[in-house]
C-alpha positions in Angstrom: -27.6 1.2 25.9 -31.0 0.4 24.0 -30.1 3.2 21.9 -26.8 2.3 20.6 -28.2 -1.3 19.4 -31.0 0.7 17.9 -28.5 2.9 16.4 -26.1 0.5 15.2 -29.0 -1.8 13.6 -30.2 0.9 11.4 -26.9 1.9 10.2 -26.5 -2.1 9.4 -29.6 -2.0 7.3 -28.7 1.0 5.4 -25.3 -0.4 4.6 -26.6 -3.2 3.3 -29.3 -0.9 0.5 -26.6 0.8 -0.3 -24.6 -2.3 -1.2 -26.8 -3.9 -3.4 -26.9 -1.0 -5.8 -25.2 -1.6 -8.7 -22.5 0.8 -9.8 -22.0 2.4 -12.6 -25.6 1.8 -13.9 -24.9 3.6 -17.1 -21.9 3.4 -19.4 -18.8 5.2 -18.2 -17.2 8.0 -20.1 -13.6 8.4 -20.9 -12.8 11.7 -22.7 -10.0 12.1 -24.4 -8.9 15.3 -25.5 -7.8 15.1 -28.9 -9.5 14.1 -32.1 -10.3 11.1 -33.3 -7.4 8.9 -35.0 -5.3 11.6 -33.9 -2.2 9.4 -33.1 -1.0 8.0 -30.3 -3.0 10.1 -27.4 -6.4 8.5 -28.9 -4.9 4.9 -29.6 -3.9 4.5 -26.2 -7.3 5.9 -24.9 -9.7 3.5 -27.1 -6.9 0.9 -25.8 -7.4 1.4 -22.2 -10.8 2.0 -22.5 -10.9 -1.7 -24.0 -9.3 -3.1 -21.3 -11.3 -1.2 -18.7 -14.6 -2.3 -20.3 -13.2 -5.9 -19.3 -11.9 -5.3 -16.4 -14.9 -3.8 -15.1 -17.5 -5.9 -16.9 -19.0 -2.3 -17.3 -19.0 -0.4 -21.0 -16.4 2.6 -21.5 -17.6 4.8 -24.3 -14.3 7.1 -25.7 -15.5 10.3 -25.9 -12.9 12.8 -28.1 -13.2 16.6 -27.2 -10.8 18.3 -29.7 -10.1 21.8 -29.4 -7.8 24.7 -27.9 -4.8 22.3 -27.5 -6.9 19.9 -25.2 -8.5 22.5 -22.9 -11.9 21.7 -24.0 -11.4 18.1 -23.2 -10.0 19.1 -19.5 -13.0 21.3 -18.7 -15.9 19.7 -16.8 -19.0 18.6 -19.1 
């Protein structure tokens, strides 16, 4: 029985660390895979990514990755 308070105390403190990390800690990344001022596809990217920035209170940075009819932007960094 001694055990399970034990256990269940230590899992209470590490819940706790873990929630007072902040998250993101760095700026967050939205790639969109088409050129810049390439028409609609990046306006309503940069328009989203606006809104998100608010939402969030976090910065969104629109990253475009043109290329091979948006395959580049698709592939993982």
């Amino acid at each position: 029985m001694t055990r399970r308070w034990l256990l269940a105390a230590c899992l209470t403190l590490v819940a706790g660390a873990a929630a007072a990390q902040s998250y993101p800690s760095r700026p967050i990344r939205m790639i969109v895979p088409f050129s810049a001022g390439a028409g609609v596809t990046d306006i309503m990217g940069r328009l989203v990514a606006q809104h998100l920035s608010v939402a969030l209170g976090q910065q969104v940075v629109v990253d475009n990755r043109p290329g091979a009819a948006g395959i580049v932007g698709t592939e993982p960094p």
